[in-house]
Chimera marker file (.cmm) of the C-alpha trace (Angstrom):
<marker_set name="trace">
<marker id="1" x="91.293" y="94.073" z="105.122" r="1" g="1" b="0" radius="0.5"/>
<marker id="2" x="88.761" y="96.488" z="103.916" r="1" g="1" b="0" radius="0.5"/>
<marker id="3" x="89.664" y="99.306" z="101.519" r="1" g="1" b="0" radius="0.5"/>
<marker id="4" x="86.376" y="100.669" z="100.876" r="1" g="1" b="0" radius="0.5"/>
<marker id="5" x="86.575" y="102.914" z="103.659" r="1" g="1" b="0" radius="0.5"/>
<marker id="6" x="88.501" y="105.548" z="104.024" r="1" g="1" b="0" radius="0.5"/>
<marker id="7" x="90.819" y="105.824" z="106.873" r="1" g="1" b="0" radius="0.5"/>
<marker id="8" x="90.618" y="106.845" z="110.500" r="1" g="1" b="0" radius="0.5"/>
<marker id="9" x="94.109" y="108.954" z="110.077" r="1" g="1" b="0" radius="0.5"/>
<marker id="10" x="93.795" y="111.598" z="107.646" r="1" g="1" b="0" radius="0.5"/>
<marker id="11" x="97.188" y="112.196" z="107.416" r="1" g="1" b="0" radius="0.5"/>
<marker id="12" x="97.250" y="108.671" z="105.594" r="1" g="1" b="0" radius="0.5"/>
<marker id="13" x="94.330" y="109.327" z="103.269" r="1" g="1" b="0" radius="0.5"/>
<marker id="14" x="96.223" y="112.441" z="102.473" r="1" g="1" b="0" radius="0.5"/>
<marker id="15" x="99.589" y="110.500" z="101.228" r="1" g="1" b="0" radius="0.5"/>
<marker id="16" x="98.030" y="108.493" z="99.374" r="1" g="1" b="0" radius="0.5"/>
<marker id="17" x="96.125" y="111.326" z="97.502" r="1" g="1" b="0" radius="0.5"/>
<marker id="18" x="99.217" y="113.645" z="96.808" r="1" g="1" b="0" radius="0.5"/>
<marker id="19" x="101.612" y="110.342" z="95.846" r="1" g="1" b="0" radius="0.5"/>
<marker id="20" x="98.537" y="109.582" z="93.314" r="1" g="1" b="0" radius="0.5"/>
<marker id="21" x="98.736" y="113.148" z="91.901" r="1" g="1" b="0" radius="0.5"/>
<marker id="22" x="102.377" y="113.049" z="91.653" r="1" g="1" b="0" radius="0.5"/>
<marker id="23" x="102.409" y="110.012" z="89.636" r="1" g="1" b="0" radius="0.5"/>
<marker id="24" x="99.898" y="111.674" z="87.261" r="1" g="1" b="0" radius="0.5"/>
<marker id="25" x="101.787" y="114.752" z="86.850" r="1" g="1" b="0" radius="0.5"/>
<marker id="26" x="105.129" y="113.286" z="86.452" r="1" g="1" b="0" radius="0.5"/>
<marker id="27" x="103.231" y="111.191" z="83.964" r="1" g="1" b="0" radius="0.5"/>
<marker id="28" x="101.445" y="114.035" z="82.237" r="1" g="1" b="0" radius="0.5"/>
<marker id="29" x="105.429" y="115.944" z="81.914" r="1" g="1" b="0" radius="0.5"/>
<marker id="30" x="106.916" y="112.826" z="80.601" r="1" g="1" b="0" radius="0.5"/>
<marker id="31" x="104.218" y="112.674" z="77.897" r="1" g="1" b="0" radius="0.5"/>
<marker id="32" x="104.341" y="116.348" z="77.017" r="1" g="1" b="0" radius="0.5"/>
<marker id="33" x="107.620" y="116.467" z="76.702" r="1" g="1" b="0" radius="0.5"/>
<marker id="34" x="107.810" y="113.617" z="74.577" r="1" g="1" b="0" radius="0.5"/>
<marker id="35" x="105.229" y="114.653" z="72.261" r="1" g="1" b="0" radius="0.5"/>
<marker id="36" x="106.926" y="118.307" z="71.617" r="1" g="1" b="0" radius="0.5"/>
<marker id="37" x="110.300" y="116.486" z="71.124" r="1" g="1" b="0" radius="0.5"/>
<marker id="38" x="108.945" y="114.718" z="68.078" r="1" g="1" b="0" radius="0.5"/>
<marker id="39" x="106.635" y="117.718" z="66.505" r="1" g="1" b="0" radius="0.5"/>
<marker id="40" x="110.171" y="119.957" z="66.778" r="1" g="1" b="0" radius="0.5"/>
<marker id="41" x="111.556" y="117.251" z="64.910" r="1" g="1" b="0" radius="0.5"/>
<marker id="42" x="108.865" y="117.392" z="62.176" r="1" g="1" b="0" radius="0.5"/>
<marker id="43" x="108.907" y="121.268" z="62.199" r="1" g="1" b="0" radius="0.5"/>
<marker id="44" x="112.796" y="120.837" z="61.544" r="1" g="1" b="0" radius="0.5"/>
<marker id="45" x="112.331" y="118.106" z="58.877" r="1" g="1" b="0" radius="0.5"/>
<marker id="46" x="109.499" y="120.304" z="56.987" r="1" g="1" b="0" radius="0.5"/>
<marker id="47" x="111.594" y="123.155" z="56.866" r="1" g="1" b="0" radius="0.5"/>
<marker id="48" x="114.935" y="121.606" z="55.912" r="1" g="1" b="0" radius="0.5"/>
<marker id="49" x="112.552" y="119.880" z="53.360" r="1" g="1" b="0" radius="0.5"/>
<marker id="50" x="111.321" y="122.888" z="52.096" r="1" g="1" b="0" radius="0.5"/>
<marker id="51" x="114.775" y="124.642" z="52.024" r="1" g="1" b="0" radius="0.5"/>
<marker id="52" x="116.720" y="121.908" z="49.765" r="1" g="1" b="0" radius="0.5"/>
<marker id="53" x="113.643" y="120.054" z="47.803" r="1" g="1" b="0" radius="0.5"/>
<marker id="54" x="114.466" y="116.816" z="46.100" r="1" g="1" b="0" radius="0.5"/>
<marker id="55" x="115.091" y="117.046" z="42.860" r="1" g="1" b="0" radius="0.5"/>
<link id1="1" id2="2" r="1" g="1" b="0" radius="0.2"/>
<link id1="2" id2="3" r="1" g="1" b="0" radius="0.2"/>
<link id1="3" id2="4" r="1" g="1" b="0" radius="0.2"/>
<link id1="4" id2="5" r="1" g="1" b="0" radius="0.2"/>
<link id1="5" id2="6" r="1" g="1" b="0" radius="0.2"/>
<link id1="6" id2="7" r="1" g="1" b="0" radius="0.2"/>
<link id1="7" id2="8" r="1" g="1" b="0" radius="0.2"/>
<link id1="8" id2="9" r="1" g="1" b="0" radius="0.2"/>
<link id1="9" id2="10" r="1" g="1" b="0" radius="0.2"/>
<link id1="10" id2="11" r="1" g="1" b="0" radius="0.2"/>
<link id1="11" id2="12" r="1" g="1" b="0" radius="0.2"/>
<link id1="12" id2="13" r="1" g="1" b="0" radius="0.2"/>
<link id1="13" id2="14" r="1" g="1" b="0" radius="0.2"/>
<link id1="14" id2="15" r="1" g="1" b="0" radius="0.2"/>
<link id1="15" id2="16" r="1" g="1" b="0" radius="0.2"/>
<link id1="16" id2="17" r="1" g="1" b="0" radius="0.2"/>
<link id1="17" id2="18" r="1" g="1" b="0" radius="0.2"/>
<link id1="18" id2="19" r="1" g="1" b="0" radius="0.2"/>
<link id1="19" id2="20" r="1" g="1" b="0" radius="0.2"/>
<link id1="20" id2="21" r="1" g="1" b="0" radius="0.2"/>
<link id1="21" id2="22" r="1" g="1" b="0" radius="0.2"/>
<link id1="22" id2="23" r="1" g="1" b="0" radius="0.2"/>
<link id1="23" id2="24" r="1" g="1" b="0" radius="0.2"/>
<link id1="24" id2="25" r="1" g="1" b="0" radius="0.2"/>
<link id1="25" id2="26" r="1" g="1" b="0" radius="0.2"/>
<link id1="26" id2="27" r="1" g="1" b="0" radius="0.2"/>
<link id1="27" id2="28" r="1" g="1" b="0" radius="0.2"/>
<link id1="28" id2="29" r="1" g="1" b="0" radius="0.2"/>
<link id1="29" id2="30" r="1" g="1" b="0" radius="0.2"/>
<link id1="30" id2="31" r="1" g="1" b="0" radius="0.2"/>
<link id1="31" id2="32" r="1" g="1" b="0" radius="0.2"/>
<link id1="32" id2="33" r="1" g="1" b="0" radius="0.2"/>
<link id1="33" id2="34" r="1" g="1" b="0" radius="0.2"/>
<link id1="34" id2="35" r="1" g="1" b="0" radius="0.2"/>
<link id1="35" id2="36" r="1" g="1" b="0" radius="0.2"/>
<link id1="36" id2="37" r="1" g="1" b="0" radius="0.2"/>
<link id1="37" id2="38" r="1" g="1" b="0" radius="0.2"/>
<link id1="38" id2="39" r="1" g="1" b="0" radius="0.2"/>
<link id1="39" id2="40" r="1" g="1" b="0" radius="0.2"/>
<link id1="40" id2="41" r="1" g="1" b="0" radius="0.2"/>
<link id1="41" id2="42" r="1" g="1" b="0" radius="0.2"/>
<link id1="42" id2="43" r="1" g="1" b="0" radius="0.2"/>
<link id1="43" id2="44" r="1" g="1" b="0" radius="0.2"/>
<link id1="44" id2="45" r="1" g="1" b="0" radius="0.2"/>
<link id1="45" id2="46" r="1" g="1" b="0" radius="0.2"/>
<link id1="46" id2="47" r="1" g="1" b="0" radius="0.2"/>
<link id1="47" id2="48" r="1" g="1" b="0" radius="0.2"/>
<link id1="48" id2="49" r="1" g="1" b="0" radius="0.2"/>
<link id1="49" id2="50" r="1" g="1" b="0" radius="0.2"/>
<link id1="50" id2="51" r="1" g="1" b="0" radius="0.2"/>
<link id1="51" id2="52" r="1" g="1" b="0" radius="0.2"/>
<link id1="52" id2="53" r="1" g="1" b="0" radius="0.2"/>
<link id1="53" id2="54" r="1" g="1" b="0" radius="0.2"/>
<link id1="54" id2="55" r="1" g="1" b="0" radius="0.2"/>
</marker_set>
């Protein structure tokens, strides 16, 4: 089977395309998300350091 070429139905070419961006939004969310989670929890962690200091 060769995949070098693309397609005779465009409707397949298509699917393939939009399932590929999909993929890289859902994966582009999943990382954004993840990285604001954890500098929310270092905002919260300076300022509750700030607030009580060790002594």
């Amino acid at each position: 089977m060769n995949f070098s070429e693309i397609p005779e139905n465009p409707f397949i070419f298509l699917s393939w395309v939009t399932a590929l961006g999909l993929f890289l939004s859902l994966t582009e969310a999943t990382i954004k998300i993840k990285f604001e989670k954890i500098s929310t929890f270092r905002k919260r962690q300076a300022l509750i350091n700030s607030l009580y200091p060790k002594i």
